[in-house]
N, C-alpha and C positions, 0 to 999 in steps of 0.2 A: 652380492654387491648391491648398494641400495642406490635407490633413482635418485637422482640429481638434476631434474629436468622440471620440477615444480617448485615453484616461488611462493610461497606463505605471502597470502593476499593481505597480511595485516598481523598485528603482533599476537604473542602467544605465551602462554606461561602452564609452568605443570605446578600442581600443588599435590603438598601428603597432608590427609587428614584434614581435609577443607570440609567447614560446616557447610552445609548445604541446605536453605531453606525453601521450602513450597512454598508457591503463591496463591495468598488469602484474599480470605472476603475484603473488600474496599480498594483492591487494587485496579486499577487503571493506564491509559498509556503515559499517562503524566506522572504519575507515580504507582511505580513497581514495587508491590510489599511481598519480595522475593528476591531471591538471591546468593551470594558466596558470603561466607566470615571466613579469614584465612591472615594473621600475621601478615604474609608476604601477599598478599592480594595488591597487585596493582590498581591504580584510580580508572586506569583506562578497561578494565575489565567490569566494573561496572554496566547496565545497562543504560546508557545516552540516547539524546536525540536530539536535534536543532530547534531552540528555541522559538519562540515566535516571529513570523515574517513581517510581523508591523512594529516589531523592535529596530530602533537606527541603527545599533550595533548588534551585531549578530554575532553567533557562539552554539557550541554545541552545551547542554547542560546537561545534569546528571536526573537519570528519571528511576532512577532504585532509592527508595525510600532508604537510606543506612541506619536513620534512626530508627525505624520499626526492627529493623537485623539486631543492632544493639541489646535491643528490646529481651528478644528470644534465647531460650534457655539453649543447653546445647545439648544435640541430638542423643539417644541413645545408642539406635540402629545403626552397623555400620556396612557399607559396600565394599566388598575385596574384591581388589580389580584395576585395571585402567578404564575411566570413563572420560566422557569429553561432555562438556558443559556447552547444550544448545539453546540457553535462554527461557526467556519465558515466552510462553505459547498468548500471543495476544489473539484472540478469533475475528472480529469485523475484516473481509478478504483484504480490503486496502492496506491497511495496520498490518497483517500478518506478514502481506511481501515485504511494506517497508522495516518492519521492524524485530521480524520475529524469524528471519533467515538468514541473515546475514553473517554468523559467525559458521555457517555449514561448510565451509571451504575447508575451514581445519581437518575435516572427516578424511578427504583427498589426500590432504598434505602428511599428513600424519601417518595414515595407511601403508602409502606409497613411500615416504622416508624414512619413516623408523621402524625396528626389530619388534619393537611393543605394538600389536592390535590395540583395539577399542572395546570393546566387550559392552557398551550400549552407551547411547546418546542420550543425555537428560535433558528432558523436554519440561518444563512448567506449566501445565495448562492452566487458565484462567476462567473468567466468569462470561458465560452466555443466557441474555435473557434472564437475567439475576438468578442465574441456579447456579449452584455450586457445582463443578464436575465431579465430584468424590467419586472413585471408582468406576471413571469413565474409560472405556477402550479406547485403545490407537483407532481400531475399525470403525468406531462410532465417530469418530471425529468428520466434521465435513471432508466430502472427496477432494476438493482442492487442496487440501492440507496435506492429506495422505499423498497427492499425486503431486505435489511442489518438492517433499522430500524424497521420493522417489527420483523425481529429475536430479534434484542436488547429489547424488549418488549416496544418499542414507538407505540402507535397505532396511524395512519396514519389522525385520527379526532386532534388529540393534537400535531400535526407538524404547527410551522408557519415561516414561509419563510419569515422574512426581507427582504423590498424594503426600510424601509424610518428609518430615526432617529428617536427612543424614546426615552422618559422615563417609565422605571418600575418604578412600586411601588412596588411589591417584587421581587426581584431577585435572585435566588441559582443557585450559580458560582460553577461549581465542577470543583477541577483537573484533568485533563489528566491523566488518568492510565497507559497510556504508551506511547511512542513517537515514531517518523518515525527518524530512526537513533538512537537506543536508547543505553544508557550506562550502564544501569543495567536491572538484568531478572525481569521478573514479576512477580507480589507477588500475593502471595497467594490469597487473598478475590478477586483479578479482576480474573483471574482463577477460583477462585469457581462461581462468578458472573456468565461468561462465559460457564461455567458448565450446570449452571441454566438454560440458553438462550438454549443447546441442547437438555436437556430434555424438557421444553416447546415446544420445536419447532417439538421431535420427531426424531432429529439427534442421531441415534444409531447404533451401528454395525449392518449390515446385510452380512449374511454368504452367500448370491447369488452377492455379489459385489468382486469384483477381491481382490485379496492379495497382488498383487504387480503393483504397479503402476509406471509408465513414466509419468509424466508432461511436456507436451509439448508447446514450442512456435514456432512451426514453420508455424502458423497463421500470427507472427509476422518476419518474419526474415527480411525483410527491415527495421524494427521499433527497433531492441535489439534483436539480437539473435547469436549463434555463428554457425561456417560453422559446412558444414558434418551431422548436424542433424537428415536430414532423414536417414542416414547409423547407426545410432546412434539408432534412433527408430527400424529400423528394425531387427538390430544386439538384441537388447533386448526385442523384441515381440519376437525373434527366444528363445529367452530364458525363457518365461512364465509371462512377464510381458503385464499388459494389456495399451494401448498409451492412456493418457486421455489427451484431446483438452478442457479443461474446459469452453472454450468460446459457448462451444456446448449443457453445462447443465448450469440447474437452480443453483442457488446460496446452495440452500438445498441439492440438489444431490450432488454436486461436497464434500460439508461439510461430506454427507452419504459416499462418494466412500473414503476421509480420514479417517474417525474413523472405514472402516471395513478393513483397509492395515494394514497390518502389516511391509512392504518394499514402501518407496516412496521415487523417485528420481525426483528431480525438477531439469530441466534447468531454471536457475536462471531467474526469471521477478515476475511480478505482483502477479502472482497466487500463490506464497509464502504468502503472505499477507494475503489470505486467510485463514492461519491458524491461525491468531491475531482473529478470531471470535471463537474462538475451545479452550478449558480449557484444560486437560491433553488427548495426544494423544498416545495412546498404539503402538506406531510403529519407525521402526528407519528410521532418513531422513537422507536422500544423496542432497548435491545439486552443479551443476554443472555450476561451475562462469563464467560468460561471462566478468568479473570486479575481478583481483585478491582481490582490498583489501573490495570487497563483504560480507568475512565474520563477519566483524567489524558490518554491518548493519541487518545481519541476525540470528549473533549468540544467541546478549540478546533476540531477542522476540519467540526463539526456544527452545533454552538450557532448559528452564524449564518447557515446555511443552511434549517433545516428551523422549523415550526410549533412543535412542541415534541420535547424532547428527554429521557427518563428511562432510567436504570441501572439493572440486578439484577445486584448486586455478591457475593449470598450463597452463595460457589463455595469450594469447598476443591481446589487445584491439586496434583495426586498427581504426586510426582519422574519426569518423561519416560525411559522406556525407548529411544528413538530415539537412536543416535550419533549427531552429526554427522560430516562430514571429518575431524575433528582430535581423534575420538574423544572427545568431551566430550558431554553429551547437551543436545539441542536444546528448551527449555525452550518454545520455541511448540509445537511436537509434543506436548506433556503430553496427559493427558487428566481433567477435571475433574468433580467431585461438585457438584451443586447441592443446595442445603438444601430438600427437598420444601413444607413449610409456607408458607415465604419465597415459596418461585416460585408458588405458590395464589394467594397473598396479591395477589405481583407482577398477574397474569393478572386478578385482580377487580380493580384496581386501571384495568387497562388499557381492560377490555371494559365497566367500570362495568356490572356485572351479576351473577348468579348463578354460579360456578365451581364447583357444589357437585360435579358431576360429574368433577371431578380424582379420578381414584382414588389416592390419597398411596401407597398400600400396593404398587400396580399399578408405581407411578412407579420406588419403591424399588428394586423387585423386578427391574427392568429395568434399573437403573441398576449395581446389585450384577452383573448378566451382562453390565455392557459392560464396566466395570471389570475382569472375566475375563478377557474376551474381549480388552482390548488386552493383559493381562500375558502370556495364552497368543501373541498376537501373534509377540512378542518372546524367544519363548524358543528361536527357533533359533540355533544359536552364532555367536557374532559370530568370525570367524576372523583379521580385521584389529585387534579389540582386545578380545580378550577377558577381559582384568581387568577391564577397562572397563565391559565388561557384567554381570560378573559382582555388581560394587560395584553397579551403577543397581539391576538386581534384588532387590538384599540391601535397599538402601534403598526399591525402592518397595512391597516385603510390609512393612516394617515399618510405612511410612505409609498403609497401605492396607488392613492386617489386618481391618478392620471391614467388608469390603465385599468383601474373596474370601471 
């Protein structure tokens, strides 16, 4: 008799003899040069994401290049078997939660409802540090990766990592449950999914885990972070909150130290995303922008998870000194001003109490020597594009003059 107690978090389709292409060199999260060719291939099977947040109107768009698919010949090699189609493997930890797990629910549903096993998960790996993976292990992949599938209940025998073009002979394409930039909250059945994935895993409130948490990036503060931080942390360690460096726990713990808070303030990065693996979370989150219009990206994949949910939006984003590859500068890398008064305000707002001990002046003063400190960061020469730096420079003294 088969179970009837799991809801398919999102649509789904099986195909026969679906091409199946690897993803290549030049691909990125904007454009995926990888994917399905299949007659009956639904639009929604594609891989999507939410458009830009400084667009008036907003939409999910399509981020699988179809013209590069068109392109490709058709496979020789063929896979016999039922396989199920996990996407492409994006690596930066952020990217990967938002965008590169979300059709894993199918693995559950499929399992558990139909007579047909899965006999392995196609994985896409992509490019890190401009290497090519070619004949990279599951094991060599970063531990977060292998430990994220783990949790979503893929066991690590039934992972397969695309190098080359196939064809299936069966294929089940699931949709994306949720998107990186997304437009609407998440529903219900991938939340209960997700649910599931805690209890199996053993993520449950533990009353020896702090209540009130800080989330901190100031691991990262040359990479996306905003000035003043550590006056930031210390001002709210003075106040009972405990500093969590999530870079510092496992993927599990960091999940345990969320469901036992009941107060978490995030300075806005990656470690947000961590909570796209968590069903309903018993606590109210704070999260502190480094990106005013931030909240557009963070609100659907929050709003329906947590207690409640509020923004400090009063950030001024100073032009990113960091190149990327393509010598263009990487505007998550920035590093942002917070408007002292505003974030007082914010903090009395939070702790419903006295802030009088913010020292505004203390805040400033600290915020002006991060502010240095990332420009002096950046001023060793770039020798792979150095107009390039020179221009980011020019431009970010001129946005910045008030605060070197």
């Amino acid at each position: 008799m088969l179970e009837t107690s799991f809801s398919p978090s999102a649509r789904i389709t099986t195909l026969q003899d679906a091409l199946v292409y690897r993803q290549e060199k030049g691909s990125n999260p904007n454009c995926i040069r990888a994917g399905i060719s299949h007659p009956n291939l639904p639009q929604w099977a594609h891989q999507w994401r939410g458009m830009g947040v400084n667009k008036a109107v907003r939409t999910l768009e399509i981020a699988t290049d179809t013209g590069h698919l068109k392109e490709q010949k058709s496979p020789k090699k063929k896979l016999k078997g039922n396989f199920l189609y996990g996407g492409p493997l994006i690596i930066p930890f952020g990217h990967f939660l938002a965008e590169s797990i979300h059709r894993c629910w199918a693995y559950e549903y499929i399992t558990k409802t139909q007579k047909t096993g899965i006999d392995a998960v196609i994985l896409q790996p992509g490019i890190q540090n401009r290497r090519w993976f070619h004949n990279r292990t599951y094991r060599s992949l970063p531990p977060y990766i292998r430990d994220t599938f783990n949790y979503l209940g893929i066991p690590e025998k039934k992972i397969l990592l695309q190098y080359k073009n196939v064809i299936v002979e069966n294929l089940a394409v699931p949709e994306q449950a949720s998107y990186f930039r997304p437009i609407e909250p998440i529903k219900a059945p991938y939340l209960d999914f997700l649910s599931r994935c805690e209890k199996n895993s053993n993520v449950q409130t533990d009353e020896n885990l702090p209540k009130k948490l800080y989330v901190s990036r100031q691991a990262f503060r040359y990479r996306g972070a905003f000035a003043g931080e550590a006056y930031i942390e210390s001002f709210l360690s003075n106040k009972g909150y405990h500093i969590l460096r999530p870079e510092n726990h496992s993927l599990l713990d960091q999940l345990r130290f969320y469901k036992s808070a009941d107060t978490i303030i995030f300075a806005e990065g990656g470690g947000i995303h961590m909570l796209e693996l968590l069903g309903k979370l018993a606590a109210n989150v704070y999260v502190i922008n480094r990106r005013p219009l931030s909240p557009k990206v963070f609100k659907p994949i929050l709003e329906d998870r947590v207690e409640k949910l509020s923004f400090f939006s009063k950030a001024t984003t100073l032009p990113s000194l960091f190149l990327a590859s393509d010598g263009r500068p990487a505007h998550g890398s920035a590093i942002s001003v917070l408007a002292p008064k505003e974030l007082n305000s914010f903090f009395e707002h939070i702790m419903e109490s006295d802030v009088s001990d913010f020292d505004l002046k203390l805040f400033e003063t600290q915020s002006c020597e991060d502010v240095l400190s990332y420009f002096n960061h950046y001023q060793k020469p770039n020798k792979r594009f150095p107009i390039q730096q020179q221009q980011a420079i020019k431009g970010f003294k001129e946005a910045a003059h008030k605060w070197l």
